[in-house]
NUTIDREN-757100 format. One record per residue (C-alpha): x negated, y negated, z. Coordinates in Angstrom, 2 decimals, m for minus. Last residue first. Layout:
[[X Y Z]];
...
***
This chain:
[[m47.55 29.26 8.57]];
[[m47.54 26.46 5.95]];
[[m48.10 22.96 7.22]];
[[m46.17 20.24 5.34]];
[[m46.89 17.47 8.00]];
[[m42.73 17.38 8.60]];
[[m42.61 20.79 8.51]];
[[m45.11 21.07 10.79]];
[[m43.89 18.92 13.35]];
[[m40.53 20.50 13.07]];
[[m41.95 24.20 13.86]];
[[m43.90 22.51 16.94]];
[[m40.44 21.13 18.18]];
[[m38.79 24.45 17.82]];
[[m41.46 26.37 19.63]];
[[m41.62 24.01 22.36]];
[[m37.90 24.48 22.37]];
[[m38.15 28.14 22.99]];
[[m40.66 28.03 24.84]];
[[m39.40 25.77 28.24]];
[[m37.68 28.00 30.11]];
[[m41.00 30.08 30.24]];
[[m43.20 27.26 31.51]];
[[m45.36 25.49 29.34]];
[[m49.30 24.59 30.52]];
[[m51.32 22.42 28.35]];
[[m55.16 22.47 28.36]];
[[m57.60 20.47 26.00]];
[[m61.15 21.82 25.48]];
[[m64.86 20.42 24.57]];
[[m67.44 22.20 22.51]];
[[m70.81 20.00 22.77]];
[[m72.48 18.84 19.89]];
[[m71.11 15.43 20.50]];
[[m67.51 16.38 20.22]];
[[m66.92 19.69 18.68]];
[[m62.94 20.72 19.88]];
[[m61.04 22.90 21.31]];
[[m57.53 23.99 21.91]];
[[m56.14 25.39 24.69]];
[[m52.44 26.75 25.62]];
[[m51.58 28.17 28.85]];
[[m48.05 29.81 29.27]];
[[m46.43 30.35 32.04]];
[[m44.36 33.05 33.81]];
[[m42.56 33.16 37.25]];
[[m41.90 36.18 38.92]];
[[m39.02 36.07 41.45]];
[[m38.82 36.52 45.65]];
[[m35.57 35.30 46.71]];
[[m31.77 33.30 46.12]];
[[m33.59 29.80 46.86]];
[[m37.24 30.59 45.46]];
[[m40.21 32.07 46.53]];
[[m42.51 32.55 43.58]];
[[m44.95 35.44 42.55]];
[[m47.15 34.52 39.84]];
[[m47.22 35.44 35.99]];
[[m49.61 34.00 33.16]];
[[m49.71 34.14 29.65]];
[[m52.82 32.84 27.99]];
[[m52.76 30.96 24.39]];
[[m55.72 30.05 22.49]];
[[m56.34 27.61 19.56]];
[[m59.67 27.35 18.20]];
[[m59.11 30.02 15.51]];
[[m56.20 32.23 16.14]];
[[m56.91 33.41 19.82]];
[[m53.64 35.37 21.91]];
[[m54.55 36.40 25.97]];
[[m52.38 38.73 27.86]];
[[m51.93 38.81 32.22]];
[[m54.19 36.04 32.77]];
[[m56.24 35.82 35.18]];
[[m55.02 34.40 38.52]];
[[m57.46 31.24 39.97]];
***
């Protein structure tokens, strides 16, 4: 597996940004992702979630996650 090329923590959420090389119909490009993780105590033992959001897909990730916590009345 790649490392990542940056990592972000803030508390038990991390987020890793990742680039590959990718063959695609007009040539070579560099694709980014990012990783997000969250964990979690379950049974004394830390556990961890994974979600993976490609670059076209940010900005509306964002946007979404913004709503959500406007809606739950999360400051940030």
């Amino acid at each position: 597996m790649n490392q990542p090329k940056e990592t972000f923590r803030a508390g038990l959420v991390k987020a890793a940004i990742f680039e590959r090389q990718v063959q695609g119909k007009k040539g070579e490009f560099t694709s980014q992702s990012i990783a997000l993780q969250t964990s979690y105590e379950k049974d004394g033992e830390f556990q961890n979630r994974n979600l993976t959001i490609v670059k076209k897909n940010l900005a509306n990730t964002i946007s979404v996650l913004k709503q959500a916590a406007d809606s739950m009345g999360v400051a940030y």
